[in-house]
N, C-alpha and C positions, 0 to 999 in steps of 0.2 A: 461601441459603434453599431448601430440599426442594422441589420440586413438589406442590401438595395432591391430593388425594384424595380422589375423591367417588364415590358408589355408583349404581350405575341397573341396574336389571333387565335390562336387553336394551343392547345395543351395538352402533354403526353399525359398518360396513366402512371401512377405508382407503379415503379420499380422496371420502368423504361426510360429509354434515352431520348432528349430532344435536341434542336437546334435554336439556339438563337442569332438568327443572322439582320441581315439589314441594317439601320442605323441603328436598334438597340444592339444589337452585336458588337458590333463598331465601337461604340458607346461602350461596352463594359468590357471589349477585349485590350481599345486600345488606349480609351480615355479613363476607365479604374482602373485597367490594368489587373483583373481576378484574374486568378490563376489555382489551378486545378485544389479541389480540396475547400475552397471557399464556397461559402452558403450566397445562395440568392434566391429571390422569391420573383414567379412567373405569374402577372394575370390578365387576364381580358380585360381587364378593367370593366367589366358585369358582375367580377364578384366571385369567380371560379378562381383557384388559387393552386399554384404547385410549389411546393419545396422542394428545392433542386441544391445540389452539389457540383462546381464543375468538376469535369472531368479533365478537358484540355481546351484552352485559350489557343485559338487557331487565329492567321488573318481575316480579321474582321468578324469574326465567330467563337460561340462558345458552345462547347459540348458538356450537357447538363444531364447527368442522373437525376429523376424525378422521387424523391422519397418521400415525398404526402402529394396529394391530390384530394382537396376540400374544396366549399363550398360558403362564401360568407356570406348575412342573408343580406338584405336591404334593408336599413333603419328607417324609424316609423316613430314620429309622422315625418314625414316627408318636407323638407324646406326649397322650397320655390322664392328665388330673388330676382323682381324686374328691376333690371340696373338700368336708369339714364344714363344715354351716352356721357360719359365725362369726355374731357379737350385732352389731346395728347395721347401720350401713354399710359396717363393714369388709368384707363378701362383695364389694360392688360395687369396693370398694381391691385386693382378691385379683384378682378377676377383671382388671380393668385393667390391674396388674400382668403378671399370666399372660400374657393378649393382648398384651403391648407385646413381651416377651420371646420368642413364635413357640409358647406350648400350643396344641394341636388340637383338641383337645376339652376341656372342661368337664364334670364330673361334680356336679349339687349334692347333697349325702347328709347325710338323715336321720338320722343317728347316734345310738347310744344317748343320749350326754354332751352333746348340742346344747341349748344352752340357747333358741334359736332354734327354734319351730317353725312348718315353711308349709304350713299349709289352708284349704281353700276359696280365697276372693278374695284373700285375702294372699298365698297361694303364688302365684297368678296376676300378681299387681300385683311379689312382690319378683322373678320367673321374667323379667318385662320389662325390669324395671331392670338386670338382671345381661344379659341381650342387646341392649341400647340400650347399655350402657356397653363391651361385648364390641366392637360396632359403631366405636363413637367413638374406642375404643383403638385399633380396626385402623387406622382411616383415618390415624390421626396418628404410627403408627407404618410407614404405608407398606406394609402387609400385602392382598397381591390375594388369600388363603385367609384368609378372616375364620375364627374360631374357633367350633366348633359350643357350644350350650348344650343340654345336653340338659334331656328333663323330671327333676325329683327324684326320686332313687334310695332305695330301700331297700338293707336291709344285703346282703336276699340278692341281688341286682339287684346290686351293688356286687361281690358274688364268684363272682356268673356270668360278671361282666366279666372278673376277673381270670383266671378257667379258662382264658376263651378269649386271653390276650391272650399275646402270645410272652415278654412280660419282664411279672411283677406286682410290685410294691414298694409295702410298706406302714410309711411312718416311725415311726418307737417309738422312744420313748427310753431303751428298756431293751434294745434291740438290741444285737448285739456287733458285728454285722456295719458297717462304716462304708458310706453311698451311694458312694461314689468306688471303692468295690471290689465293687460289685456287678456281675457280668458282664452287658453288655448287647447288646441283636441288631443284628443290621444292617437288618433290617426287619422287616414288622408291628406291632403295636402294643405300646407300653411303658405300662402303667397303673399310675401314682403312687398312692395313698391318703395324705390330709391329714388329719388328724382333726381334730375341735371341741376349743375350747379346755378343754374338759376329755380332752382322750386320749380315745385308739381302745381298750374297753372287749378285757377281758380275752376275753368268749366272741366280742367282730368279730375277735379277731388269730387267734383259734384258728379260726374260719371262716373266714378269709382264709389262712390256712396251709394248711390242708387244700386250699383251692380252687386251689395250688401257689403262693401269693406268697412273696415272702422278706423278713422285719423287718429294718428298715437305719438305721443311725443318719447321723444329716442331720450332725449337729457337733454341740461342747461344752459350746452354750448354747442355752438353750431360747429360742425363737420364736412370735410369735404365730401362731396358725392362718392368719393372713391371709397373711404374710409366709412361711412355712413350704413352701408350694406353688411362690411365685416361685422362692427359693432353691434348693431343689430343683431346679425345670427347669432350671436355670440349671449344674447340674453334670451333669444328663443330656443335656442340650443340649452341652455344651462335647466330654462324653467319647462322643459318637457323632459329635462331625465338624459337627452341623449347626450352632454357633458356629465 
């Protein structure tokens, strides 16, 4: 069994004592249930990391001997995915997904075809859920760079990113190009485009072209929006080394 993973804002020094309270406390005092002598790992989720021992399982707290205090760097290049809103809960499935598999960022976008749209307190309350679940997927996948979410993107927002980014790929299924043969960098940022499940509208591919991305087809069979993002990472991930 993995060592679990819990999150705190600040991090004691090697060979001092912290606290872990609040919901992660709560969480590993009364919902695993550790008990003194048991290993856990502390991080910011930026990548700072403590190896801890509790000490003693308190209500709703844990008192942890820090016995390493390191630093993990940030993996390179860097993967950028704009997810079209999916319908439902599947954004929060995508997202999950994404994070378990090592994406760095999160794009959520407004897309012409999105059947899904977030304003006002809705986009606020679905904007949480999609970083609470980003959160929960880190932990369980063992990830000390939790994944950024950013705020909702528009279309043009979405290919100011790609200008700037060293690699853009926008999947279409009318693409000749296949994603496996797309040339990729050794660093800077690689920005995916996922579109809603109705596709990435004919005038977003011609403004994502222009903005230098290139149309690439994912495979033979078509994919839900949700699924569509994992998959992907998962061959840009392999063909840069960082699988």
């Amino acid at each position: 069994m993995s060592v679990p993973v819990f999150l705190a804002s600040e991090l004691a020094d090697a060979g001092s004592e912290m606290v872990l309270g609040g919901a992660e406390g709560r969480h590993a005092a009364t919902v695993r249930r550790l008990r003194p002598g048991e290993r856990v790992d502390i991080t910011d989720g930026a990548g700072e990391v403590a190896e801890c021992a509790v000490v003693a399982a308190e209500k709703g707290t844990l008192r942890l001997e820090v016995l390493r205090r390191y630093r993990v760097p940030a993996t390179r290049p860097r993967l950028v995915v704009v997810q079209g809103l999916p319908k439902g809960d599947r954004g929060e499935l995508a997202v999950e997904m994404m994070t378990e598999v090592g994406v760095d960022v999160i794009v959520p976008w407004a897309a012409a075809r999105c059947v899904t749209r977030w304003k006002g307190e809705r986009a606020a309350k679905a904007l949480a859920r999609w970083r609470s679940t980003a959160r929960e997927a880190g932990k369980q996948a063992r990830r000390f760079h939790l994944p950024e979410i950013t705020e909702q993107a528009t279309t043009d927002e979405v290919a100011a990113l790609l200008g700037g980014a060293a690699c853009g790929i926008v999947l279409h299924e009318e693409a000749k190009t296949p994603l496996s043969g797309v040339e990729l960098p050794d660093e800077g940022d690689i920005v995916l485009v996922v579109g809603p499940e109705g596709g990435v509208a004919g005038d977003e591919l011609d403004r994502f072209r222009e903005a230098g991305a290139v149309p690439a087809l994912l495979g033979p069979t078509v994919l839900r929006t949700s699924t569509a993002g994992v998959a992907a990472a998962a061959v840009v991930l392999a063909r840069t080394g960082r699988w």
